[in-house]
N, C-alpha and C positions, 0 to 999 in steps of 0.2 A: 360736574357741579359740586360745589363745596357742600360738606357735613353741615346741619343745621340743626343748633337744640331748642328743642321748643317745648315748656313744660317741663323739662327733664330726660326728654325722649332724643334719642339723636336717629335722625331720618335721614335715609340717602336714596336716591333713586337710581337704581342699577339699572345702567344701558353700555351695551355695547360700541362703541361709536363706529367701528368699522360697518356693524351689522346695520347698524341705523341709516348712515348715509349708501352700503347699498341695496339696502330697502327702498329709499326713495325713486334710485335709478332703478328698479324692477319694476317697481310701482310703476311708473313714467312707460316703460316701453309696454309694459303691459295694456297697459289702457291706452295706449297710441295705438296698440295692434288689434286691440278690438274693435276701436271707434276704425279703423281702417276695414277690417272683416265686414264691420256692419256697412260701409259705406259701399264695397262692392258687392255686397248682398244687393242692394236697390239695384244696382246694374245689370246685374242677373235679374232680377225678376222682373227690369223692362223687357227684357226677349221670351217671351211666353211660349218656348221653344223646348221640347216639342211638341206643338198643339194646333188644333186646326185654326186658331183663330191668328197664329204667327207670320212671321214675313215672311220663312221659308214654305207655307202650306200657299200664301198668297203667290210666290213667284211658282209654284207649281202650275198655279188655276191660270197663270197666265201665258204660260207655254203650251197648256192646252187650248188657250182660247186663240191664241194665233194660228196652231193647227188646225182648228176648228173655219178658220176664213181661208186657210190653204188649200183644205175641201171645198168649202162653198163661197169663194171668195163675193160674190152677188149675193148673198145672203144676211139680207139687214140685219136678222136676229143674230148671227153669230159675229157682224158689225159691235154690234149692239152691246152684246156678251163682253166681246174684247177691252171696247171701253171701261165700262161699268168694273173688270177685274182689274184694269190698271190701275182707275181710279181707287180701289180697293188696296191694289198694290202700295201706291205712290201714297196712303191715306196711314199706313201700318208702318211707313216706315216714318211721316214725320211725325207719327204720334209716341212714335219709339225717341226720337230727337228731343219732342217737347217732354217727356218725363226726364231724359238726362239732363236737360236744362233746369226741370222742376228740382234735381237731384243735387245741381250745383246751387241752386240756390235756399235748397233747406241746406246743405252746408254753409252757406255761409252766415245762415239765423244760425248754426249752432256756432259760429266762430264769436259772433256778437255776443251771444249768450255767454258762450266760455270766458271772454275777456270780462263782460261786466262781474261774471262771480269769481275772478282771480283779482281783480281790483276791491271786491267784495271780503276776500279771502285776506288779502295781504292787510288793507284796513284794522281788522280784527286783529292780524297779527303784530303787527306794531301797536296796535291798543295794550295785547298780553306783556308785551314787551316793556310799553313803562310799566304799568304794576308789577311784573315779573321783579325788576329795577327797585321800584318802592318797597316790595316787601324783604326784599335780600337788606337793603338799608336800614329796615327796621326789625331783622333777626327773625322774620313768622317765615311759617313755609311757604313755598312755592310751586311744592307736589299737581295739586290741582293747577295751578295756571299753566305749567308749562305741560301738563296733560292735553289739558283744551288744545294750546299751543301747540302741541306736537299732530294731535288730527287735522288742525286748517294746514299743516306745514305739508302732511302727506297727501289733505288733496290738492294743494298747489302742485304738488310732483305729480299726482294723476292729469291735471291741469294743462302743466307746462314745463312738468320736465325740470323743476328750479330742483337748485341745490343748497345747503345750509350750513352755515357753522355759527356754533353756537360758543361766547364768549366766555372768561374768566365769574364775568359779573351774570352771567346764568343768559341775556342779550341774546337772541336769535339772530342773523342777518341772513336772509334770501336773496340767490342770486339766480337771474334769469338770463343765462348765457354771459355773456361780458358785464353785463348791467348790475346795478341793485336792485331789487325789488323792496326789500324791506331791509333798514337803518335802522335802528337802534326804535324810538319811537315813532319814524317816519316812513312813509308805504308811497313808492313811485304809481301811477298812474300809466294805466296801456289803452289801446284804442284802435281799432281798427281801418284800415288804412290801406295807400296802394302804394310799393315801390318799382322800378323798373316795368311797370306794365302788371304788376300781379298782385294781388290781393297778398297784404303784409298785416304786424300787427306791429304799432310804433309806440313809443314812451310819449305820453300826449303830450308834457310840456315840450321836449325838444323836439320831436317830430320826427325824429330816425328811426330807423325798423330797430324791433327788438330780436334779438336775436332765441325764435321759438323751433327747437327741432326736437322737441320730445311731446308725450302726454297728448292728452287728445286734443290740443291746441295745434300743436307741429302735425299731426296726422291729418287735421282737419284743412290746414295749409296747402300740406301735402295732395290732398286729394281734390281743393279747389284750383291748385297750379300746373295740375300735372294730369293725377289721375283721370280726375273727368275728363278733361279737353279734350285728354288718349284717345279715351274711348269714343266719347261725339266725335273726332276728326275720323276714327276708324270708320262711326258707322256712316261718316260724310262719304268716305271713301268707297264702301259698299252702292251707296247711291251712285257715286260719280262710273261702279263697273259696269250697274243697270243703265245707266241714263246714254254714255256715250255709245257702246254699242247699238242700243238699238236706235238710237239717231241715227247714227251713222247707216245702218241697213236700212232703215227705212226711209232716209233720204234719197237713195236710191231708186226708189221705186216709186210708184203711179197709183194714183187715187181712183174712182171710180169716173172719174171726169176724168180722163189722162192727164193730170196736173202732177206737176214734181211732189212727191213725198215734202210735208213738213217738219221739222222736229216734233218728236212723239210725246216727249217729257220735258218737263222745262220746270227750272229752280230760280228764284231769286238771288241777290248777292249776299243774301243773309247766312247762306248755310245749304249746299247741297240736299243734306237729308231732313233737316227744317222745314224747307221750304219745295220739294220735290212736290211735281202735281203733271195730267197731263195736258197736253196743249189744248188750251180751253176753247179751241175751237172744233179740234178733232174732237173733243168731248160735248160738242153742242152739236155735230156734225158727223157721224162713223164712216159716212161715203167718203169722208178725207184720206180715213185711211189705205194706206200705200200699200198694195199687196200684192199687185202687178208688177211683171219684168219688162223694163221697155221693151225689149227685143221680141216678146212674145204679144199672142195676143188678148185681147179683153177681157179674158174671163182667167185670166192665169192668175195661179197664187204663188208664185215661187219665193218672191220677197219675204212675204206672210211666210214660206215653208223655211225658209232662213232665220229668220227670226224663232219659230220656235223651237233651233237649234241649239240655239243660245243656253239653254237652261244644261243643257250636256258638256257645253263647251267645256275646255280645259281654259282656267285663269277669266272664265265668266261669271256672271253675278251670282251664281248661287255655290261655284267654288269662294268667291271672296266673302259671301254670310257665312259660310258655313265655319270657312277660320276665324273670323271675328269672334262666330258662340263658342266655337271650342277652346280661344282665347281669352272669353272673359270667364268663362269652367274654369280652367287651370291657375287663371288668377285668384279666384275666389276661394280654389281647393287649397291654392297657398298660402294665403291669408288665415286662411280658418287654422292650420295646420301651425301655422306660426304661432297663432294667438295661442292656441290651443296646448303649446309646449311652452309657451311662455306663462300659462296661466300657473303652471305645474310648476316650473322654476318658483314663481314668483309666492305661491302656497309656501313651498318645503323653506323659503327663505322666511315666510312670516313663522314659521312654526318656530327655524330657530332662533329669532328673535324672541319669542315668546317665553322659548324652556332657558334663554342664558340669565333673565331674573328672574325665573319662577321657579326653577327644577324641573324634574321628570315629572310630570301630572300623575303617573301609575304611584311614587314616591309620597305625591302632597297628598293623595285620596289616602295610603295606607297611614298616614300621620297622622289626619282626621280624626280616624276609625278608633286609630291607639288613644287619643285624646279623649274621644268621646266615649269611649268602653271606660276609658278611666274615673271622666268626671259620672259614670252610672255607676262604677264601685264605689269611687267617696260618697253618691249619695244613699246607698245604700247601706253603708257602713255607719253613716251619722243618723239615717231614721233607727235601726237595731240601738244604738246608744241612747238615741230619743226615751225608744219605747221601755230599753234597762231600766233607765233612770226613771221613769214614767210608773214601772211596775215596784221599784224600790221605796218608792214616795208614797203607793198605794199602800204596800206592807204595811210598813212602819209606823203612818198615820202620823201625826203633829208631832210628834217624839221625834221622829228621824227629817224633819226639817230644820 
């Protein structure tokens, strides 16, 4: 920016520009990586693991309660039992589904929100922009506006990752990947939006995706395209290790009426782990369940003693939760880990941005000191002159005036 005299004074404002612009890209990943840490933090804390009230304490109770009809297969209560922990079971897991779902959809109230206050943002920017303009044309400073100016410009980078160059005529211009954001005294408009099937963020008049892969706009993207689904299709997948298995054996097998086993679990098309429940008739019904071996006779439970092998198996449902939790751990430990070195980049960069136009702070405090030590000697030196002159006047009396 050009020297400006105003008063007599010639003002400049010392910025680095290299430091400036990658300040903004610190900024920007910084705050993508935390708004990301925080978003797999909610992931983690749907799996309430390890705890008795979790899925894997629930698929315990259920390997014991088929054991339990393997013993007494005639024994309503332990019928009874069976049910009830399924239901229990199949009840943890889609209430594990609907909080991921809760999770994609408070992301995308925060992508709405981020977009209205970067349209918010940019506004104001292009407002600083013509005055910026008006006052450069009429020789007054510009210190303060392009101060204000420069804080909406760095949380647009917290934002969305935009970049800036700043003109001859003092003129900000904001770019939001290939796009403008903000011209001269003019601020494009964004809008939330779907492209190719996924939640996008578009330039409202023309209606194309903006191109957002930074700041907690891009992260927020990020985690509605990608990260969540991951993880709901992972724990779909968990459902689908429980569900076909034990279909699968206990079709097999003979109810208490010698009837063919029914399917035990049953999902709608909505979502495996959504919508997992058990078969609502075996659940109004426990004599349904299949615990008998055809081949043997009436009172056998071998089916039942199959099934609650399952929970040991190798590549069975509680092998495939168990990777899932330790899966969404290590992502979470990485995120944090991320944010967490990027926080520390991103400090030591504000710091030197701070000391290339201030100095060393240890420097400006002993400046201070010297100044102010000094204006308490001059005033000490003019009250002793005071009080001379004070005690010369008293002397001498009207004579010596």
């Amino acid at each position: 920016m050009p020297d400006l005299d105003v008063h007599g004074l010639d003002v400049r404002r010392l910025r680095d520009d290299f430091l400036e612009a990658r300040g903004l890209q610190e900024r920007a990943t910084d705050a993508g990586l935390r708004r990301t840490s925080s978003i797999l933090g909610g992931v983690e804390s749907a799996l309430p693991e390890p705890g008795d009230d979790g899925i894997q304490a629930a698929l315990a109770d259920l390997w014991s309660a088929w054991d339990d009809v393997a013993n007494q297969p005639e024994d309503a209560a332990a019928r009874a039992r069976l049910v009830r922990r399924a239901r229990t079971l199949a009840g943890a897991v889609s209430a594990t589904a609907a909080t991921l779902a809760a999770l994609r959809s408070d992301a995308l109230d925060q992508l709405t929100r981020g977009v209205d206050q970067v349209n918010e943002d940019a506004a104001q920017v292009a407002e600083l922009n013509r005055a910026v303009r008006h006052a450069t044309a009429a020789g007054r400073s510009t210190g303060d506006l392009t101060d204000r100016r420069d804080l909406l410009v760095g949380r647009l980078a917290r934002s969305a990752g935009v970049t800036v160059r700043t003109g001859a005529d003092g003129v900000a211009e904001v770019f939001l990947g290939g796009g403008s954001l903000v011209q001269g005294a003019r601020a494009g408009t964004l809008a939330v939006g779907r492209a190719a099937a996924a939640e996008a963020v578009t330039w409202k008049d023309a209606g194309h995706p903006a191109t957002v892969v930074g700041g907690e706009l891009g992260a927020t993207l990020a985690a509605l395209n990608a990260t969540l689904p991951g993880w709901a299709g992972g724990l779909d997948r968990v459902a689908a290790a429980l569900e076909e298995p034990v279909n699968h054996l206990h079709r097999q097998g003979l109810d208490q009426d010698g009837n063919p086993g029914q399917p035990f679990f049953q999902h709608d098309a909505a979502g495996t782990a959504a919508t997992l429940r058990v078969n609502p008739a075996i659940a109004a019904d426990p004599r349904l369940v299949a615990a008998r071996d055809p081949a043997k006779g009436p009172v056998d439970g071998s089916v039942a003693a199959r099934l609650a092998e399952l929970g040991g198996g190798a590549g069975g449902p509680e092998v495939a939760y168990r990777a899932f939790v330790v899966g969404v751990g290590v992502a979470v430990d990485a995120a944090s880990r991320r944010a967490d070195l990027q926080g520390s980049v991103t400090r030591q960069l504000d710091a030197a941005r701070e000391a290339e136009p201030g100095g060393d702070l240890d420097q400006e405090m002993t400046a201070m000191l010297a100044y102010r030590h000094g204006y308490e000697a001059a005033a000490r030196l003019l009250t002793r002159v005071d009080s001379a002159l004070a005690r010369l006047v008293q002397s001498t009396g009207p004579a010596g005036r």
